[in-house]
Structures are given as C-alpha cells and as structure tokens.
N, C-alpha and C positions, 0 to 999 in steps of 0.2 A: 504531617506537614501543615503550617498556617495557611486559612486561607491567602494570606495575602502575599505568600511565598509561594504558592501555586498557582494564585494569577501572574505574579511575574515570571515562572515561568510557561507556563502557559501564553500567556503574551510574545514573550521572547522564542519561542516554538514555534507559535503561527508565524512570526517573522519571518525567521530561518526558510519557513518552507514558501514563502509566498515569495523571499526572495529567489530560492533554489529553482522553483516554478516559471518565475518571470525568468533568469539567467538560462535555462535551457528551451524555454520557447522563444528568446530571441538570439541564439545562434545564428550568427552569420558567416556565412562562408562564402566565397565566390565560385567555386565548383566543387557543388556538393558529392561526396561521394556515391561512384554507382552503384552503392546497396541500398540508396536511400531512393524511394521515390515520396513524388509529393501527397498521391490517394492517402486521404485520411489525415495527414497532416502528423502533426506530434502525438494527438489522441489515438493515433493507433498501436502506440506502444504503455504496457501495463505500468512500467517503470515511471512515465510520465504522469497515466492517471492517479500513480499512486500517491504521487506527490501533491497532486489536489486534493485527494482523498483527505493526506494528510493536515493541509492547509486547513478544509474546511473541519475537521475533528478539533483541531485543537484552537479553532475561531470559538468553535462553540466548549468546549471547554472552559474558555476564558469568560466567554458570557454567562458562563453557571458562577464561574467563582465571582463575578463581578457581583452577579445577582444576588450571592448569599452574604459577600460583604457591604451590600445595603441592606438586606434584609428583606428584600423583596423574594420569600423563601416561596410561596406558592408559585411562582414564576420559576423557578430557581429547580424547582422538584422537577419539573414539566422537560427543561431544558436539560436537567441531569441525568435524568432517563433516554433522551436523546444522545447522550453523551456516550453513555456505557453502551448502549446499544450499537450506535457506531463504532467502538474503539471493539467488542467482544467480536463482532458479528463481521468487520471489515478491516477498520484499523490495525489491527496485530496482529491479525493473519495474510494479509496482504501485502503488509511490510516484509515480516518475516518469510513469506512466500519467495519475495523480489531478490531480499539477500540470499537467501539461500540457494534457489533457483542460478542466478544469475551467477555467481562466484562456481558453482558445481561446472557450471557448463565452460566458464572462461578459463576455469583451470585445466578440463580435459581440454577444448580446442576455440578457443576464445572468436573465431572464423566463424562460430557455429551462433551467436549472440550478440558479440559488438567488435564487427571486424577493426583489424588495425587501421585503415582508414580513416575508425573517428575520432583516432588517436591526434591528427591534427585539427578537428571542428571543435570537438569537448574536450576541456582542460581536466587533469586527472584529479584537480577537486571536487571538480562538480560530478564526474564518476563517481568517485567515492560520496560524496552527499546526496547522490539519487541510490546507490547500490549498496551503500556500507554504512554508513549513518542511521538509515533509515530502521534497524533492528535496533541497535543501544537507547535511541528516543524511545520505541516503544516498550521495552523492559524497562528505563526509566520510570514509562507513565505508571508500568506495573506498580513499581516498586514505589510510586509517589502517593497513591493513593487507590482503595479500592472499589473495583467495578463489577458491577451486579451483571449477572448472564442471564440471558433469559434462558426458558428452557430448551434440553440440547435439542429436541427435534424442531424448534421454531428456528434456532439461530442455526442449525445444518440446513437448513430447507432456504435461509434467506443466505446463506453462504453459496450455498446451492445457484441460485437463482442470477446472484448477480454475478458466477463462473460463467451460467450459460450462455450471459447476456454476452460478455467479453469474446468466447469462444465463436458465438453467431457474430459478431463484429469483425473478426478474426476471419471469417470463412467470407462474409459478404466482400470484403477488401479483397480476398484473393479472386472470387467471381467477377467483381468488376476489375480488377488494376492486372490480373494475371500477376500478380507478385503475391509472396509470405510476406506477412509483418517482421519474421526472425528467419533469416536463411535456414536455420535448424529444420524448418518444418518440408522444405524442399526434398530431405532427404528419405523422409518418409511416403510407403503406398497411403491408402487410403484405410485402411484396416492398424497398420502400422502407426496414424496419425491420429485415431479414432482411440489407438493403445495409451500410446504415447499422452492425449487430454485426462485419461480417463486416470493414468498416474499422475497425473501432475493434480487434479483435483482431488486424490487421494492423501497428497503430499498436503495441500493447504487447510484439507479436513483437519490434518496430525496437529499442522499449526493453529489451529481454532483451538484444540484437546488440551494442546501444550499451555497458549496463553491461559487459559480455564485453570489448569492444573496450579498455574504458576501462582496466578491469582485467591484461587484458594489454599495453594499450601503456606501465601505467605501471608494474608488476613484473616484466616479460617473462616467460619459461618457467623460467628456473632459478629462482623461490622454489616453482616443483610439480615441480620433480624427486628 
C-alpha cells in the first residue's frame, strides 16, 4: 500500500476511534443503571481503555507515515518502532481479546458482561464499534502493512505486565467500591477467580501468537530483513 494511502487511512482510523472514545465517555443518562457505579469512572472497563489504546496506535501510526512522506526517515524509523511495538505487543491483542471475550460471554448470558439495562444508555452502534469493530480494523492493519515483533519473551513479559496492571486495577476497585468492574467476577470464589484471570491471560497470550502468526504467514521474513 502507498504511503499516502496509509496515512489516509491511518488518519481516518484515529478519527473513528477518538470519535468512538469521546461518544461513549459522554453518555448521558438520567438514571444510570444499578450495575454501574461511579468508582473508577469509564477507565475501569478494558473495552473503553482499549479504545484509547486504539486512538493512540494509530495517532502514532499516522505520524510515521507523515514522517516518511516528508522524508524526515531518521525520525520516521524511531516513530515506526514505536508503532509495531504497540500494535504486536498491545494493539491486536487487546482488541482481539475484547471481541472475542465479550461476544463469548454475551452469547452464553449477556447478564454476566453488559446487562440489558445498557441497552437503553449505549446505542447498538456504539456496541458494536467498541466490541465488533475493533477486530476487522486490526486484521486490517495486518493486512495493510508489515509489523516487526520484537522477541517473543520481551513482547510476552510486556504483555504480561500491562495484564497485571489491569487485573491489580481490577482488584483495587473492588477493595475500595466493594463492587466488580463485570458482574461475571461476582460469581466466582477466590481461587475460582484467581482460575478464571489466569485463563483469560492464557487467551490473550493465543492472541499475541495468532497476530505474529498472521503477520508472518502473510509478509514472510524478507519485508524484516
């Protein structure tokens, strides 16, 4: 793809998501439902962070392709390594996490993730643009151009790391607010809940392996040599 057909999309992507980001942080409602408390605000759910996450990947995205269609390439390298790093390491595994996650659990008992209550606050576009969307954009990026991985024990250990962070977020919110971020976790003991992270971080590993996979079977090794 041209660069200058990757800045525009790229461009028109960061859009999408800064708009999706602004639309579901200013949800208004006059009585909010009582699954929602206010502890922690919107950043206590992964589905919202992810769509920052998003925002800011493909902000910086844009500024690599901007960089190289001036020519300012030693700028450009610095910024593109930041690029891939984010999209191998967070971006396409955390999307892919979200959808996949989310649609599993709404389809056994939707009660257990996004009760029917927010079915009057959040319009089912914006559903589907924080839960459904957010997979085809990142098989997109796959597919638009190729991303250098760093090595797999760096990028599991930083996978790793920013799980933990979420999970102690996760836990600190329930010590102060006495509420779960996801009613699902309620239903679990403490050894049960302990299981239950420890698959689900097993799950977004798969999605790191899968993006990698997908990336290498579809540009082989000569576009990183």
């Amino acid at each position: 793809m041209e660069i200058s057909t990757l800045a525009t999309y790229h461009c028109l992507a960061f859009v999408w998501y800064f708009f999706v980001a602004y639309s579901i942080t200013h949800v208004k409602t006059e009585e909010p439902p009582s699954e929602l408390f206010l502890y922690g605000g919107q950043w206590k759910y992964l589905t919202v962070l992810n769509l920052f996450l998003q925002a800011v990947f493909y902000g910086v995205s844009f500024l690599a392709d901007v960089l190289r269609l001036i020519k300012k390439l030693r700028c450009a390298k610095c910024v593109i390594s930041s690029r891939d790093l984010l999209f191998s390491v967070l971006a396409f595994p955390v999307s892919t996490f979200v959808s996949i996650s989310f649609w599993t659990l709404y389809t056994y008992n939707r009660e257990l993730v996004y009760p029917k209550s927010l079915d009057g606050v959040i319009p089912p576009w914006l559903n589907h643009a924080m839960h459904t969307a957010v997979f085809p954009f990142a098989f997109l990026e796959i597919l638009a151009l190729p991303h250098r991985y760093p090595a797999k024990k760096k990028g599991l250990i930083l996978l790793g790391f920013v799980a933990f962070l979420y999970i102690s977020w996760v836990l600190w919110i329930y010590s102060v607010a006495g509420e779960w971020v996801y009613p699902l976790f309620a239903l679990f003991s403490p050894s049960g809940l302990a299981a239950f992270f420890a698959g689900s971080l097993a799950i977004i590993v798969s999605c790191y392996n899968f993006g990698e996979f997908l990336n290498r079977m579809i540009w082989g090794q000569s576009k990183f040599s």
